[in-house]
PLY file of the C-alpha trace (Angstrom):
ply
format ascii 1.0
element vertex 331
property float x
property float y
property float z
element edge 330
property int vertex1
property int vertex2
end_header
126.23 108.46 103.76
126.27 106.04 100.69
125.99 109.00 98.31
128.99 110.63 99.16
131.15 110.48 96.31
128.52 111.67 94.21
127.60 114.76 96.93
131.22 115.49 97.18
130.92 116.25 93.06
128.09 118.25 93.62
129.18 120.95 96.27
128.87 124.04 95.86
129.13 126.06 99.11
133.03 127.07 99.78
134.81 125.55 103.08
136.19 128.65 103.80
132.97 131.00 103.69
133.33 133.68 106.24
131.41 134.01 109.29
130.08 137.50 110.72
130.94 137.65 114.18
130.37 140.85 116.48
133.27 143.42 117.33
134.80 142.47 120.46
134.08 145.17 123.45
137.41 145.80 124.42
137.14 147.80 127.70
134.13 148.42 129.73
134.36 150.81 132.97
134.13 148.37 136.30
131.39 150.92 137.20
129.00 149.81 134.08
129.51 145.96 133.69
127.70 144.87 136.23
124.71 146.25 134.77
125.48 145.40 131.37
125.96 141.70 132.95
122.17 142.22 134.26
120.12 143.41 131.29
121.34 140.64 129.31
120.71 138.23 132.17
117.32 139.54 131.48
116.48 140.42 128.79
114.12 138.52 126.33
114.88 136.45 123.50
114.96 138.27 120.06
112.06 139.37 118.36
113.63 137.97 115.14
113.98 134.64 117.30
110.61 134.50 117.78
109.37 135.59 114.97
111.38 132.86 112.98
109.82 130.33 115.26
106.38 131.53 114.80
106.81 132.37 111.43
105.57 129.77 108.61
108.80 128.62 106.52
111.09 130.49 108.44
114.30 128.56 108.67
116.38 128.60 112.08
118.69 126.38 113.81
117.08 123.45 116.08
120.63 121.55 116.78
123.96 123.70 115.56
127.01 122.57 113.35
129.22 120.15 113.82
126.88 117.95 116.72
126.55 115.47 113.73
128.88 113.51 111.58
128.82 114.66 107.36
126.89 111.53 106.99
123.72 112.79 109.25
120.67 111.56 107.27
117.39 109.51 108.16
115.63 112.08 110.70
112.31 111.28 112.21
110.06 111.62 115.10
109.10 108.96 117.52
107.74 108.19 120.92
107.36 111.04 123.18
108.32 113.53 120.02
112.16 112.61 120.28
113.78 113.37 117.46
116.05 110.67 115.68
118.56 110.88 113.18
122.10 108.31 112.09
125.75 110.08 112.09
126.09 111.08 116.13
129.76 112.75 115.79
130.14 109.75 112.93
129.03 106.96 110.59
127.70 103.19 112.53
125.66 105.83 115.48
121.97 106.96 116.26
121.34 110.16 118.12
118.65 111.70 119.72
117.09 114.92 119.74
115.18 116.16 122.67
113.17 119.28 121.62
113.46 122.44 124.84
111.59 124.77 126.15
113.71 127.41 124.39
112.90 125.88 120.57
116.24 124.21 120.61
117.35 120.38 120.52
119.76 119.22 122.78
121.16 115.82 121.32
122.63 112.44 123.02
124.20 109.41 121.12
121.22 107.31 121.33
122.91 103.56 120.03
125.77 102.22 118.41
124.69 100.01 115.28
126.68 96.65 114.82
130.24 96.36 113.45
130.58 97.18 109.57
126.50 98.64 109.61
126.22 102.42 108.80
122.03 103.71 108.79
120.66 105.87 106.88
116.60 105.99 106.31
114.63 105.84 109.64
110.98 105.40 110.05
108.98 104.15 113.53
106.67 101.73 112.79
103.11 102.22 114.80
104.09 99.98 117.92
107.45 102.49 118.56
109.96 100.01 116.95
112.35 102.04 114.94
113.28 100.72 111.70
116.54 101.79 109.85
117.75 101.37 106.54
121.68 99.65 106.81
123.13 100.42 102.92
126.66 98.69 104.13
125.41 95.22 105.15
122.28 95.49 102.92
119.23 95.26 105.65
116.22 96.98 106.93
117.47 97.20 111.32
114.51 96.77 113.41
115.66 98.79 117.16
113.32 98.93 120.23
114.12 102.31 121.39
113.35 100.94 125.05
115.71 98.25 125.64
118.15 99.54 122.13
118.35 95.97 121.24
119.01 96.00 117.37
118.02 92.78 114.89
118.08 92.13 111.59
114.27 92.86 110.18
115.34 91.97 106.57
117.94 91.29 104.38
117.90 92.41 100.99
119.85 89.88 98.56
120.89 91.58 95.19
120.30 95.62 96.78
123.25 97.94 95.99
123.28 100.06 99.40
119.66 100.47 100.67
119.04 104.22 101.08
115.68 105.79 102.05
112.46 103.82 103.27
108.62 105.06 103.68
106.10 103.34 105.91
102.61 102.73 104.73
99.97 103.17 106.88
99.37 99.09 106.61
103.39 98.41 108.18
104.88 97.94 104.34
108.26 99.35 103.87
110.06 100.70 100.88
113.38 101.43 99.93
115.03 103.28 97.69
118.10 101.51 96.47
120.81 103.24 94.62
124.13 102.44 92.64
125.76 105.80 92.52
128.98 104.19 90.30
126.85 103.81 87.77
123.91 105.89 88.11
121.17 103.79 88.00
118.90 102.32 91.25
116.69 99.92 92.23
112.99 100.17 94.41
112.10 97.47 97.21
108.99 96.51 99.02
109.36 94.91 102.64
106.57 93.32 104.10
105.34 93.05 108.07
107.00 89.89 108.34
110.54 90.99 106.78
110.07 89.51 103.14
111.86 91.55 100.90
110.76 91.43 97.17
112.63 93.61 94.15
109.53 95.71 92.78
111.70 97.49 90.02
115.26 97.82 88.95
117.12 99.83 86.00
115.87 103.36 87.41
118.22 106.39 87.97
119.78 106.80 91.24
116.73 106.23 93.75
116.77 107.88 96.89
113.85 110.05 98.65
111.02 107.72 99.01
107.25 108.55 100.96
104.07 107.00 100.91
100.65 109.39 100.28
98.37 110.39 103.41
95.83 107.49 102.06
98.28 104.53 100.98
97.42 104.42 97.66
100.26 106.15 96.12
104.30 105.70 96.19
107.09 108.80 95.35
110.40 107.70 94.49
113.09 110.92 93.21
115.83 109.79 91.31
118.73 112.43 92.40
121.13 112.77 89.59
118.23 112.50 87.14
116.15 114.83 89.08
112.87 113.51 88.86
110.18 112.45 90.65
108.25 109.38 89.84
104.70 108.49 91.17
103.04 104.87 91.42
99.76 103.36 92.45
99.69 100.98 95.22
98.15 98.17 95.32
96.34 95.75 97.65
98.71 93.26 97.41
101.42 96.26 98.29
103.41 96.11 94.38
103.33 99.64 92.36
101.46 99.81 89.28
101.20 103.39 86.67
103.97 104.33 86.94
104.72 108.28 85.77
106.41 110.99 86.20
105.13 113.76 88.71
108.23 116.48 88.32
111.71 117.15 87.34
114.14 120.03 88.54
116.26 121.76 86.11
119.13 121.94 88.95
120.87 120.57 91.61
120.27 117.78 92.99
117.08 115.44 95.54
117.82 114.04 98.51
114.72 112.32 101.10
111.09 113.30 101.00
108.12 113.58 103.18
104.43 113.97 102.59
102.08 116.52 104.84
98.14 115.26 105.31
97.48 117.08 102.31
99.80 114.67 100.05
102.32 117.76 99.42
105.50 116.53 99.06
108.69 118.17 101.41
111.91 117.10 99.02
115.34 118.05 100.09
117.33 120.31 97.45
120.87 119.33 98.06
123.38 121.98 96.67
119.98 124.66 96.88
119.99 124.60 100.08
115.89 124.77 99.92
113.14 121.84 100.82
110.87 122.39 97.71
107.28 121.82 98.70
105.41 120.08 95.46
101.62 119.17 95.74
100.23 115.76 94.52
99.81 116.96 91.18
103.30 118.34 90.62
103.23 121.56 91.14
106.13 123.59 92.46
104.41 125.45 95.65
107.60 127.33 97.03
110.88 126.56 97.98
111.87 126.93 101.65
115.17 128.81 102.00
117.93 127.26 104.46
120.99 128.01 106.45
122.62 125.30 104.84
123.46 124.47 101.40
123.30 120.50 101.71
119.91 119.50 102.62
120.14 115.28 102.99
116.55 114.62 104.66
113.39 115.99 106.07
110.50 115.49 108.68
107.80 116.01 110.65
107.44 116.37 114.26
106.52 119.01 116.97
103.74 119.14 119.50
101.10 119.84 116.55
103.28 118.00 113.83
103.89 121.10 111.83
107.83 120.87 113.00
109.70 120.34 109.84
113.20 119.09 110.64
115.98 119.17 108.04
119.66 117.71 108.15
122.06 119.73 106.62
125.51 117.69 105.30
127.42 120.48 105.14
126.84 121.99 108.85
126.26 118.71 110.38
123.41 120.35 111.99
119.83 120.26 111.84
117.59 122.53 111.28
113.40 123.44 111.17
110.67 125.26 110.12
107.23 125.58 110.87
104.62 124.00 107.96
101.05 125.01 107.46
99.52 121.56 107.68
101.19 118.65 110.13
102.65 115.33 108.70
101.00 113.11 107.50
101.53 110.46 110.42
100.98 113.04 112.81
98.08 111.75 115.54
99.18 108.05 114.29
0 1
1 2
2 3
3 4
4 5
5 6
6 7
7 8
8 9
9 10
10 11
11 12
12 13
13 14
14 15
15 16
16 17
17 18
18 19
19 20
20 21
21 22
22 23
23 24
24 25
25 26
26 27
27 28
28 29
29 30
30 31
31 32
32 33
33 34
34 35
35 36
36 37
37 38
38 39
39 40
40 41
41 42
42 43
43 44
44 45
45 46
46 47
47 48
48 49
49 50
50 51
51 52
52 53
53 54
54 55
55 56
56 57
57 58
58 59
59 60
60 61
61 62
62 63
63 64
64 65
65 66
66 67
67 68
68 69
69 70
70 71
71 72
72 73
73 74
74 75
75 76
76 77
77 78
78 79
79 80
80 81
81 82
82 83
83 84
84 85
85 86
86 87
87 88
88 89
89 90
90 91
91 92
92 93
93 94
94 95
95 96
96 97
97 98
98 99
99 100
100 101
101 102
102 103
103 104
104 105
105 106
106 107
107 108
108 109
109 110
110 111
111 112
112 113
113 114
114 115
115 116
116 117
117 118
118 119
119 120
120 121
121 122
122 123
123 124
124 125
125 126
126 127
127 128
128 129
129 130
130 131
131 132
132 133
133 134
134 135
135 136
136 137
137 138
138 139
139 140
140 141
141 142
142 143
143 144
144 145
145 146
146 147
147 148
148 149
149 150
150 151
151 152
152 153
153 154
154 155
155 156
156 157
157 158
158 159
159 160
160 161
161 162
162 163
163 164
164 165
165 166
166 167
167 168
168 169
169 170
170 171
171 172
172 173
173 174
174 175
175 176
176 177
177 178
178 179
179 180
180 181
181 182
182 183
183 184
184 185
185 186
186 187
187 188
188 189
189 190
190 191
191 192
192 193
193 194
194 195
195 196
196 197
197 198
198 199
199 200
200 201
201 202
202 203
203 204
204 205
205 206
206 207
207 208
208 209
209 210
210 211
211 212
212 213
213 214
214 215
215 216
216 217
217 218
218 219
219 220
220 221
221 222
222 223
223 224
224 225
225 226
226 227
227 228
228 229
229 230
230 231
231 232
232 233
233 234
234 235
235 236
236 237
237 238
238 239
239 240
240 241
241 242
242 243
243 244
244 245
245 246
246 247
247 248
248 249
249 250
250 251
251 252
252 253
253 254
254 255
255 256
256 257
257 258
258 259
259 260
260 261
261 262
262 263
263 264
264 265
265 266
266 267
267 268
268 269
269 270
270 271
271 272
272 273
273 274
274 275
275 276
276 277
277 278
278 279
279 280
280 281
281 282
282 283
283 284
284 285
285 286
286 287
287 288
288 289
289 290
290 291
291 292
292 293
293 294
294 295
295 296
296 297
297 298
298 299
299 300
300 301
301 302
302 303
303 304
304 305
305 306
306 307
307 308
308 309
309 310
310 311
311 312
312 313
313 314
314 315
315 316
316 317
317 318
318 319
319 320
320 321
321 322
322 323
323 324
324 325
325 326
326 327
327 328
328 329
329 330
């Protein structure tokens, strides 16, 4: 994860945190465990189980700790509702998610990326191709997820390690680009035939990066400044009016993702919370997790009202229901 060093600085939660576990039954009569062995054979799952995944913003556990590498970033949805995310066990790998019947994922190494590449971002563009952001070697990966044949989409001369990238509804990319020696960041723009063009550079460490329900607006957060910047789009794809849509007093952002109704879904690594922030800035509620190191959200699910987070510090992923689907949901 190309933020590491400055993640590492940041953590909060303690390695050594205790875990509850149950008292051990240490004798049961030979008479009795058989039906013990039955009831829980069937009995159903917990009401606080299903509550949780009922529940609106109701964190639980969709793949558990350790399945991923510390670097698991880039999650997103594509064909067939498969979940994707980078860091499989470790750095250079793509896994994939397959939600069950029982609410939980049960994840497979999906591709190895080539020698010295490490992804991060992932978006799927509207024909199924899955596009991944490569900070090591500097490129935008373009992967067919049938054949897992991976190319070089674009190359991006002069980027420091790109990071995040949003989709526009016309096929644009961008990508966040961020130093994190120094502090500072850059923002791209990627057209549909792999041109790569520098829109801005000088800004704080850029990272999460999304694209509004209609096109016509682009969020870049800057994480160790905390803020969140807002552009216009235009029709040539550049960003125009540029200002400033919010800024945290804490901790720090991670990756982003807009619902149909332009709300913004911003990772809160070292709160271990996904704020939710409408289009006009406001701070709707925070969304407690399990974890304390949030590194990306997004949308998926039958209705597209899934939220799935990656957690650093578990290597896990997690979800939570939303009131209103993403905003490519139905693409």
């Amino acid at each position: 994860m190309p933020e590491r060093l400055w993640h590492t600085a940041l953590r909060t939660v303690q390695e050594d945190t205790a875990i509850d576990r149950p008292t051990p039954i240490r004798s049961v009569p030979a008479a009795v465990l058989p039906l013990l062995l039955a009831a829980c054979a069937s009995a159903p799952a917990a009401p606080d189980t299903l509550a949780a995944a009922a529940a609106p913003f109701v964190a639980r556990d969709f793949v558990g700790d350790g399945v991923f590498g510390g670097g698991i970033e880039g999650p997103a949805t594509g064909p067939g509702g498969v979940l994707y995310a980078v860091a499989f066990g470790r750095d250079g790998t793509i896994g994939r998610v397959v939600p069950q019947a029982d609410g939980l994922g049960h994840a497979s190494p999906f591709v190895e990326l080539p020698a010295g590449s490490t992804g991060n971002g992932i978006r799927f563009g509207a024909d199924g191709a899955m596009f991944v952001a490569d900070y090591t070697c500097h490129n935008v990966l373009r992967i067919d997820t049938r054949t897992r044949a991976v190319e070089v989409f674009a190359h991006l001369a002069g980027a420091h390690q790109p990071n995040d990238i949003a989709l526009a509804p016309d096929g644009t990319l961008y990508a966040s680009d961020p130093d994190w020696s120094t502090g500072t960041g850059q923002l791209w723009r990627i057209g549909r035939d792999g041109a790569a063009t520098r829109l801005e550079t000088g800004m704080g460490t850029t990272n999460g990066i999304e694209v509004g329900p209609d096109g016509k607006r682009l969020y870049v957060n800057e994480s160790v400044q905390r803020k969140v910047w807002v552009y216009d789009i235009g029709a040539d794809g550049g960003v125009s009016n540029k200002r400033l849509l919010l800024e945290f007093p804490d901790h720090g952002m991670d990756g982003m993702r807009s619902d149909v109704d332009g709300n913004l879904y911003i990772a809160r690594y070292g709160a271990g919370t996904v704020a939710v922030v409408s289009p006009t800035g406001e701070l709707l509620r925070e969304v407690r997790l399990k974890g304390q190191n949030p590194t990306n959200v997004a949308f998926g699910g039958a209705d597209g009202r899934e939220v799935y987070v990656t957690l650093q510090d578990r290597g896990a992923i997690e979800t939570f229901r939303s009131e209103r689907p993403g905003r490519e949901y139905g693409r």
